[in-house]
VMD Tcl script that draws the C-alpha trace (Angstrom):
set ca {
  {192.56 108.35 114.65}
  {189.24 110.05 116.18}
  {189.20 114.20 115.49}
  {189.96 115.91 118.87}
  {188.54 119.04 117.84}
  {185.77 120.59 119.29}
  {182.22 120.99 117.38}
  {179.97 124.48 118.33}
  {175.92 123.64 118.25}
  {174.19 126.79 117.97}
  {170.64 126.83 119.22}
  {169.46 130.66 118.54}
  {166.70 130.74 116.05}
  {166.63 132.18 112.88}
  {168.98 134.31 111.20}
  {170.54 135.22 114.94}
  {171.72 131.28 114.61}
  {173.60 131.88 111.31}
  {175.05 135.64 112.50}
  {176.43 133.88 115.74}
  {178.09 131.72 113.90}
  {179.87 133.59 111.31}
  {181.15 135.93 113.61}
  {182.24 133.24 115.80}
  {184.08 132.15 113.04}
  {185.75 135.37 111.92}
  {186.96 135.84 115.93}
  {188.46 131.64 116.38}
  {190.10 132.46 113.31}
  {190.71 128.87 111.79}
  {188.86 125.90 110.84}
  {185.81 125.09 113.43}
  {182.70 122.46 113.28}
  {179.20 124.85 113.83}
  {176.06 122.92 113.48}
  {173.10 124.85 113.37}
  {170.01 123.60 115.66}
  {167.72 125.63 116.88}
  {166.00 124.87 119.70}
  {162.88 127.36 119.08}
  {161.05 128.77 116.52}
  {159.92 131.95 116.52}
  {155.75 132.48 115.80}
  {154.24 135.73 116.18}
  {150.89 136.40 117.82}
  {148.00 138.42 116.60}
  {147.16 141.16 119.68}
  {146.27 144.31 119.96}
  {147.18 148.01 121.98}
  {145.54 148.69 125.13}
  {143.23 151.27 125.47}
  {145.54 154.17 126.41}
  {148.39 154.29 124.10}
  {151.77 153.76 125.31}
  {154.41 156.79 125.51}
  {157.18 153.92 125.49}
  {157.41 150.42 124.91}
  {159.54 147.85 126.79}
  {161.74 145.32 125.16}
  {163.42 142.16 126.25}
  {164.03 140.17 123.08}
  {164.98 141.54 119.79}
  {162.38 138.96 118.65}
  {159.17 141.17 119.63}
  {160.60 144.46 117.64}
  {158.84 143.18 114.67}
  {155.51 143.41 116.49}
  {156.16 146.93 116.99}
  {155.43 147.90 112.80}
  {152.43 145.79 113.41}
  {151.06 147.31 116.09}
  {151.59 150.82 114.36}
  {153.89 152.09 117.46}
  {155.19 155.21 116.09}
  {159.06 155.75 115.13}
  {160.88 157.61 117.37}
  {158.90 156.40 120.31}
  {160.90 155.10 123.51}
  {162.23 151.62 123.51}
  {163.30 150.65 127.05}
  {166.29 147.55 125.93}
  {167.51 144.93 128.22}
  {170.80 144.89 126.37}
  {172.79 145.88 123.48}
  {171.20 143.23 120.60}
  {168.02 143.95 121.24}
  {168.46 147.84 121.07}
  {170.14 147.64 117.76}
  {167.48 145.75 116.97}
  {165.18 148.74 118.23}
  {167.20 151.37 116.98}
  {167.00 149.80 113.32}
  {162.88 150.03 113.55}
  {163.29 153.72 113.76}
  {162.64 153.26 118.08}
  {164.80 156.05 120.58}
  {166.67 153.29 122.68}
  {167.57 153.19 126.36}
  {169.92 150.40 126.40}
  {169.78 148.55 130.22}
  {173.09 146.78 129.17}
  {171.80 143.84 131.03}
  {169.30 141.95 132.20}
  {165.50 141.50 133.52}
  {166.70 143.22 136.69}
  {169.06 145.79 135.43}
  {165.97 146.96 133.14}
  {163.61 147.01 135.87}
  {165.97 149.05 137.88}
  {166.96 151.66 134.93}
  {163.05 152.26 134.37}
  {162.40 152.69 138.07}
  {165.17 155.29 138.62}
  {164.03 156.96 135.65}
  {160.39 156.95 136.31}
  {159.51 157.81 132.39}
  {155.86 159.50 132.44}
  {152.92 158.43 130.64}
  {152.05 154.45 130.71}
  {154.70 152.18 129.51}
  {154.00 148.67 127.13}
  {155.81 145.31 127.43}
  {155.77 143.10 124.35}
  {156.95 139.71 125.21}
  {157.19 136.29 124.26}
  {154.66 133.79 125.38}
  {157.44 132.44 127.82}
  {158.68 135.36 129.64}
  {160.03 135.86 133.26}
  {160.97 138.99 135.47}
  {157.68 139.66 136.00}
  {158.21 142.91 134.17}
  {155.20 145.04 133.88}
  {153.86 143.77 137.64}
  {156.77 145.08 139.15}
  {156.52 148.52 137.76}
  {153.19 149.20 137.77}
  {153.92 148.03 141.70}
  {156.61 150.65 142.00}
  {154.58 153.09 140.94}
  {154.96 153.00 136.80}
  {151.72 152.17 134.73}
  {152.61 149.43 132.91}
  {150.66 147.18 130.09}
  {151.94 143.88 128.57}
  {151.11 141.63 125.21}
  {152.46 138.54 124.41}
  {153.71 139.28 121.09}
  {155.18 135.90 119.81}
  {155.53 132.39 120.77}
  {158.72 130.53 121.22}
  {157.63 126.82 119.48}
  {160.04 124.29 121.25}
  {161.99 122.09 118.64}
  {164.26 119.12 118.29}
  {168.17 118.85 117.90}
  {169.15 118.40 114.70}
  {170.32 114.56 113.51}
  {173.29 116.33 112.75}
  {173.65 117.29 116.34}
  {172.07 114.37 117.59}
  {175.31 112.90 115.99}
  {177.56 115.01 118.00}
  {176.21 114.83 120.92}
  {176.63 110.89 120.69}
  {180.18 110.89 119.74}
  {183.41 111.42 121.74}
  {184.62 114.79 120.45}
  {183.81 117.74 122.95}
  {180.93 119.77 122.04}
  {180.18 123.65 122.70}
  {176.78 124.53 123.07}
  {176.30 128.68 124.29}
  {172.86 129.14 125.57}
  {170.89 132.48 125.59}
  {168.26 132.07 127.40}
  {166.29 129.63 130.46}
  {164.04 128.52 128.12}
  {166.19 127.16 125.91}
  {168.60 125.25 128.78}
  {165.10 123.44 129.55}
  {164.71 122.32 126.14}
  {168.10 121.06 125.21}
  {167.94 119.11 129.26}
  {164.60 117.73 128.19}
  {166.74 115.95 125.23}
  {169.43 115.09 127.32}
  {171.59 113.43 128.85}
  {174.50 113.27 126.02}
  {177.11 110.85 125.65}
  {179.47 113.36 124.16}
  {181.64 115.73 127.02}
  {179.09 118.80 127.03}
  {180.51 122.58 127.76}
  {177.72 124.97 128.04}
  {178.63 129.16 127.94}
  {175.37 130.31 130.28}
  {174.47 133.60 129.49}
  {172.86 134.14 133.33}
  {172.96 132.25 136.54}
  {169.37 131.32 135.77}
  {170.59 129.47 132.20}
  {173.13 127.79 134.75}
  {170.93 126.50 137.45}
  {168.51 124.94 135.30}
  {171.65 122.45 133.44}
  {171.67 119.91 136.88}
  {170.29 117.15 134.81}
  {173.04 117.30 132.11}
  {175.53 116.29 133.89}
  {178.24 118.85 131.72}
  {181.50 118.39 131.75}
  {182.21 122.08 131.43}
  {180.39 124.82 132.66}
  {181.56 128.78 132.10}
  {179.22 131.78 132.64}
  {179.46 135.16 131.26}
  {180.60 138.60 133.34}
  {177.57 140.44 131.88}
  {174.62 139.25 129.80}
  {175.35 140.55 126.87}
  {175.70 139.30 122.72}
  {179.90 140.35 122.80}
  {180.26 138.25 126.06}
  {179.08 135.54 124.47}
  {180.69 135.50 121.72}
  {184.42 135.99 123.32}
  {183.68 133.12 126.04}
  {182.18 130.74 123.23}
  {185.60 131.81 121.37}
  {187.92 131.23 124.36}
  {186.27 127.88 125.32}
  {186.65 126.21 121.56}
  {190.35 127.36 122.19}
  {190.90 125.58 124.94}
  {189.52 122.51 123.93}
  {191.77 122.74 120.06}
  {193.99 119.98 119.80}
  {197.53 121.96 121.09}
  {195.68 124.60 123.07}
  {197.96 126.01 126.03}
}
mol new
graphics top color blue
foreach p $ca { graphics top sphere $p radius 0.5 }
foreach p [lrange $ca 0 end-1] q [lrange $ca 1 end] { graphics top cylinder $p $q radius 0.2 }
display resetview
């Protein structure tokens, strides 16, 4: 007889990939299939600071707090977050957080209400959108950006490639765009696909999937995700309510 039972792909890079899934595991509480394929790599970029030095730095992926040790930003300067991960992530490299609990947007409009002094610093990824530091300095907030690391587009795994070709449902949360345009460009799947979207803009760009399942988060954040992704495998578990 052909397993019923969900499998989880989990396309975050890194050792986010591997924390994702063991926590997803301690909150399903029983025996689930997680393949790990990530769907980026992470490279950083060589850059440097602009000419005026910032008095904060903005951040909307954990992945460029590395580049702030390498630019020499000073500990305890002010890290503007986009959400909870990626100020932990902040916080951890010795930065003073402000935590947007969000997104893009919500981070844009924390920093304009604010209206910190002195000239703010983006570091970003190579693909990046919000249009971050254009839209403050336009609102009135000097504001630099670097491109601080590259997000290398990779394959699925065979091992997912497997899944995806099968008959068993399969779980795929998605973080970011980016990533929803890589895993389409691999696509379609033979398997019944149920995406977790972390934004309406990871939703709208999953048209040429085709899924069979489709559930978005109440707030862009690492916990949502985690607690959907949880209460999706359970309702596709053989004897699920």
């Amino acid at each position: 007889m052909a397993d019923p039972s969900p499998v989880l792909i989990i396309t975050r890079p890194g050792g986010a990939g591997q924390r994702f899934a063991d926590r997803v595991r301690d909150a399903f509480g029983g025996p689930v299939e997680i393949i790990l394929s990530p769907l980026m790599r992470i490279e950083p970029c060589a850059t440097d600071l602009p000419d005026v030095a910032p008095s904060g730095v903005i951040l909307t992926s954990a992945n460029a707090v590395p580049a702030v040790a390498r630019l020499g930003i000073p500990k305890g300067t002010v890290a503007w977050c986009v959400g909870s991960h990626t100020a932990r992530a902040a916080q951890d490299a010795g930065l003073e957080i402000r935590d947007a609990g969000g997104d893009a947007e919500a981070l844009v409009e924390m920093i304009l209400a604010h209206r910190p002094a002195g000239r703010l610093l983006h570091l970003r990824g190579e693909v990046s959108r919000g249009d971050v530091a254009d839209r403050l300095s336009a609102g009135g907030i000097p504001c630099d950006e670097r491109v601080v690391y590259r997000q290398i587009a990779q394959d699925l795994s065979n091992r997912a490639k497997e899944a995806l070709s099968g008959g068993r449902p399969v779980v795929i949360p998605l973080f970011s765009p980016r990533t929803a345009d890589i895993l389409c460009e691999q696509g379609p799947f033979r398997a019944p696909v149920h995406i977790i979207a972390m934004s309406g803009a990871v939703a709208a760009r999953l048209d040429p999937l085709g899924v069979s399942g489709l559930a978005m988060v109440d707030r862009p954040d690492l916990e949502a995700m985690l607690m959907q992704t949880v209460t999706t495998l359970r309702k596709l578990s053989p004897g699920a309510a």
